[in-house]
C-alpha positions in Angstrom: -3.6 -15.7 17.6 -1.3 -18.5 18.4 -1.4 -22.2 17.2 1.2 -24.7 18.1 -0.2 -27.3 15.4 0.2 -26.8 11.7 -2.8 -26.0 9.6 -3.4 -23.8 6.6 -4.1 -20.8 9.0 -1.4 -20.3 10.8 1.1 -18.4 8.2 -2.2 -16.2 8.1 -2.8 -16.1 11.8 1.4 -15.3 12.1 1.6 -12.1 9.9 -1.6 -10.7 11.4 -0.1 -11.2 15.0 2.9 -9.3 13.3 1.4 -6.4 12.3 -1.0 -6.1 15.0 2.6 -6.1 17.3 4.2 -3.1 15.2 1.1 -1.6 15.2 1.0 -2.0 19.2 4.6 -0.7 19.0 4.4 2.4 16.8 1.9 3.7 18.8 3.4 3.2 22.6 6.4 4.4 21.4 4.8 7.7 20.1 2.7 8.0 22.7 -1.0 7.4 21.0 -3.9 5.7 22.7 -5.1 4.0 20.1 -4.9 4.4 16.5 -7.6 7.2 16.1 -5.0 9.2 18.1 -2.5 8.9 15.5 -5.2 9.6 12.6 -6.1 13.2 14.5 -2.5 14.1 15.2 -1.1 13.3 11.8 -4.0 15.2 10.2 -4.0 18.1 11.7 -0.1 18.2 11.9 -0.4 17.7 7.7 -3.1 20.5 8.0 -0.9 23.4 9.6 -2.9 23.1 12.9 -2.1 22.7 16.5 -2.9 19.8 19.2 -6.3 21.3 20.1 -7.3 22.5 16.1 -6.4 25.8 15.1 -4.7 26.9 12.6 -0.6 27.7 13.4 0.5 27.5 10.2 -0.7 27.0 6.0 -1.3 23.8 5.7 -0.2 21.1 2.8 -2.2 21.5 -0.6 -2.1 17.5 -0.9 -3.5 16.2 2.5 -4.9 12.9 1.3 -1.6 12.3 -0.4 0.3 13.3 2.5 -1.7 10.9 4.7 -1.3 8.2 2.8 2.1 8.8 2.7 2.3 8.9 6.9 0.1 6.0 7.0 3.1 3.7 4.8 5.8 5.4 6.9 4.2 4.4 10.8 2.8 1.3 9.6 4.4 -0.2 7.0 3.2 -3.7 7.3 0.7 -2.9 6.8 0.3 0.6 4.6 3.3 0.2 2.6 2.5 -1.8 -0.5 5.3 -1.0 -2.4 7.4 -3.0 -5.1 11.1 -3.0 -6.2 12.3 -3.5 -9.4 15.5 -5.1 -10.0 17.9 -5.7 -13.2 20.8 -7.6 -13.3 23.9 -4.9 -13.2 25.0 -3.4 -16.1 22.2 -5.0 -18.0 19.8 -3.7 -20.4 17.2 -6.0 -19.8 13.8 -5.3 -19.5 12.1 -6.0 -16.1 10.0 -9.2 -17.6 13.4 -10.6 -19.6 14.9 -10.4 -16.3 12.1 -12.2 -14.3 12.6 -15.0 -17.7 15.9 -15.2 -16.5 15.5 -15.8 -12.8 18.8 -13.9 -12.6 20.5 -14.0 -8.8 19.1 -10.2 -6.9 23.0 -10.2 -5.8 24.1 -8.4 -8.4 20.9 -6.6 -9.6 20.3 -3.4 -8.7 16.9 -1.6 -8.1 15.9 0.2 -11.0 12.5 1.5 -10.1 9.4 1.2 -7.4 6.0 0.8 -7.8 3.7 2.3 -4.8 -0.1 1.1 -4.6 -0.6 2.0 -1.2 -4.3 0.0 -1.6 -5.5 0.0 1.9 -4.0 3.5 2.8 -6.0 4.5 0.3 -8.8 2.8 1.2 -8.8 3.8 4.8 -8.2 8.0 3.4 -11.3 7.2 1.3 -13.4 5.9 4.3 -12.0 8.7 6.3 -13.3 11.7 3.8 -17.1 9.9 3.4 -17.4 9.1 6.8 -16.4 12.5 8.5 -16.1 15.3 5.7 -19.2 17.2 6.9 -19.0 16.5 10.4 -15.0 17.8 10.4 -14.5 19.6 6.8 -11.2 21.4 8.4 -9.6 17.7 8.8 -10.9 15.3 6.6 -12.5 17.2 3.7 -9.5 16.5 1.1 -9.2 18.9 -1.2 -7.1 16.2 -3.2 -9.1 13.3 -2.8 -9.9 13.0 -6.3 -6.7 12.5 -7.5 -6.3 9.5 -5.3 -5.9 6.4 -7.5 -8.3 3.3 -8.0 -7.7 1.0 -5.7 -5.5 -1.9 -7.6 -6.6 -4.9 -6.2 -6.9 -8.9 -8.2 -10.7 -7.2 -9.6 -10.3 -4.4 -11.8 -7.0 -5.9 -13.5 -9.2 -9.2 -14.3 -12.0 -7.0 -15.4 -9.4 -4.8 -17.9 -8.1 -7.9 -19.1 -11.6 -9.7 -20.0 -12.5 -6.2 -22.1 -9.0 -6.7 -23.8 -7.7 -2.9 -22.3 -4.7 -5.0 -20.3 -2.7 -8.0 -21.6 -0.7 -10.1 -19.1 2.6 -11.5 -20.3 2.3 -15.0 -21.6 3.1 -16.7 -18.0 1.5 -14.4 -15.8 -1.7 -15.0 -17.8 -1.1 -18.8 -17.3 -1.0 -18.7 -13.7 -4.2 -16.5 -13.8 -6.1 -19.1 -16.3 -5.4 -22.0 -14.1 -6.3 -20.0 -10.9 -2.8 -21.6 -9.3 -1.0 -18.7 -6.7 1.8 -16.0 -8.3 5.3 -17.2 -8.0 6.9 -13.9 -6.9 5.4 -10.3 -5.8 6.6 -9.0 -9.3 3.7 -11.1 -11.1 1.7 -9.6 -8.6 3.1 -6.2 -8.8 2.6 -6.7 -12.9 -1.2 -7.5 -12.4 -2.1 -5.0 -9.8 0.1 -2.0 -11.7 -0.7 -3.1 -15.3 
């Protein structure tokens, strides 16, 4: 996807080519196929089994959080969806005084993440319906249920219309007037309530 003219697409069209490149290079560099190779590998590796199935060794009580987990790490562009919270050093500010105060991220200092990890979810999910039956030794997670909702723009506007989340007084602004987040903490605020 290449365009050499400007148009409302192309920052789009850009970060897919991205992706689609580390994807292309992850995968050469371990030596997968395609990405179905990796899914079967990483699986059975999380599962205590060898190349061709069987079973060398226990295998992790937490395979669908496992995969996600290997799903952020090779691809994080596109697995990762994690956030970072910064605070001015020394401070004692809360994370929204902080974002009030537009202070400068040189001296602030990380003071805790937030992981979503939407679409590996999403893809474990799809994974355990589509093939639990026909490969219960792989993809029949005995953890699937503890795998979160999937924290997308929907379910935060749908808590907030039945009064269960409350945005701060700016984020709920931006949401009212439909106009685009300033910064991935306002998105990381909606999405994580």
């Amino acid at each position: 996807i290449h365009s050499t003219k400007h148009s409302p697409v192309r920052p789009l069209a850009s970060k897919i080519v991205a992706v689609c490149n580390e994807m292309g290079r992850t995968m050469r560099a371990r030596q997968w196929e395609g990405f179905s190779d990796f899914v079967m590998e990483t699986l059975k590796d999380i599962r205590g089994m060898d190349p061709k199935g069987q079973q060398k060794s226990k295998g992790s009580i937490r395979p669908a959080a496992d995969f996600v987990k290997e799903l952020g790490n090779a691809f994080p562009s596109v697995f990762k969806d994690v956030y970072e919270f910064k605070q001015e050093s020394g401070d004692s500010s809360t994370i929204e005084e902080e974002k009030e105060n537009k202070q400068d991220s040189a001296t602030q200092t990380t003071v805790g993440m937030v992981h979503i990890y939407k679409k590996a979810q999403l893809l474990v999910n799809e994974l355990h319906k589509r093939f639990k039956d026909e490969e219960p030794s792989i993809f029949n997670f005995e953890d699937i249920d503890n795998m979160t909702v999937c924290a997308d723009n929907v379910l935060p506007a749908a808590l907030r219309h039945y009064g269960i989340l409350e945005y701060s007084e700016e984020l709920g602004r931006r949401v009212d007037s439909r106009r685009p987040l300033k910064n991935r903490e306002m998105e990381c605020a909606m999405r994580a309530g």
